[in-house]
C-alpha positions as CSV (number, residue, x, y, z in Angstrom):
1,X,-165.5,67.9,20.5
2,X,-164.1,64.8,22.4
3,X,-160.6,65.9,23.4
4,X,-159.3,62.4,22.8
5,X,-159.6,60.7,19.4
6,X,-160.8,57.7,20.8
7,X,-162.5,56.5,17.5
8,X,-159.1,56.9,15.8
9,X,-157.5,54.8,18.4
10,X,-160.0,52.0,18.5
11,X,-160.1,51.6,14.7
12,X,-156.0,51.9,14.5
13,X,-155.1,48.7,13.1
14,X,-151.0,49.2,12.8
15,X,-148.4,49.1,15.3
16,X,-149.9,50.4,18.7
17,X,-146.1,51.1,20.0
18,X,-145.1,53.5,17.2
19,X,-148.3,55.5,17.1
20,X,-147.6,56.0,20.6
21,X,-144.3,56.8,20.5
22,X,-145.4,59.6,18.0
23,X,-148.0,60.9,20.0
24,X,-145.5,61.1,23.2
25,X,-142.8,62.8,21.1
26,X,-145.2,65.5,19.6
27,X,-147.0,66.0,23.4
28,X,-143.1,66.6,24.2
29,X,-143.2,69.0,21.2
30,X,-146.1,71.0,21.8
31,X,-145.3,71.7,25.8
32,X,-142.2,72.7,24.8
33,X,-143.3,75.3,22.3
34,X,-147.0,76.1,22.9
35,X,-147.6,79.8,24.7
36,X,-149.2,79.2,28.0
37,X,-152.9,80.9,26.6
38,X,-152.3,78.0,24.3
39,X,-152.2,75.4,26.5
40,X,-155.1,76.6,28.6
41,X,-157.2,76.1,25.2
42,X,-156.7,72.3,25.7
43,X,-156.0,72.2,29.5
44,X,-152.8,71.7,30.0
45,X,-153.5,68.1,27.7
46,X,-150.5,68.1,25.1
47,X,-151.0,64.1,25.0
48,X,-154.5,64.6,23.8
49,X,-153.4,67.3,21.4
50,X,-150.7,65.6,20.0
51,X,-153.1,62.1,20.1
52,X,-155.3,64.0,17.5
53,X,-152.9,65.2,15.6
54,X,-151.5,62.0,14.8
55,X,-154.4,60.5,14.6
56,X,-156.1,62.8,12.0
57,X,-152.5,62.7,10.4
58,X,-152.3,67.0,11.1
59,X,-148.8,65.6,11.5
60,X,-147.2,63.1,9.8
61,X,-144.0,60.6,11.5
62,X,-141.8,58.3,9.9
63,X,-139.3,55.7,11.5
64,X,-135.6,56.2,10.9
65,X,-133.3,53.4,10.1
66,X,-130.8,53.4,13.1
């Protein structure tokens, strides 16, 4: 398994800056809620985490009107 979705990322063809965004917000997510034993399953890599599960829409984002 490739920690990093990179084919995901290559073949994104939408705004770069908000998937980003999404995937920084849910690493900030996951550090802040995962169990240490939990982190040690992905190394201590919540960006990559998160990356894949934006990428593989596990979780979903929206943009709010401001």
């Amino acid at each position: 398994m490739m920690i990093f979705p990179l084919k995901e990322l290559i073949e994104h063809d939408e705004n770069m800056y908000e998937i980003t965004v999404a995937a920084s917000r849910r690493a900030f997510q996951l550090s802040s809620v995962l169990e240490k034993d939990e982190k040690e399953d992905w190394e201590g890599k919540m960006v990559a985490l998160a990356a894949r599960q934006v990428f593989t829409q596990e979780v979903q984002f929206r943009l709010e009107a401001e």
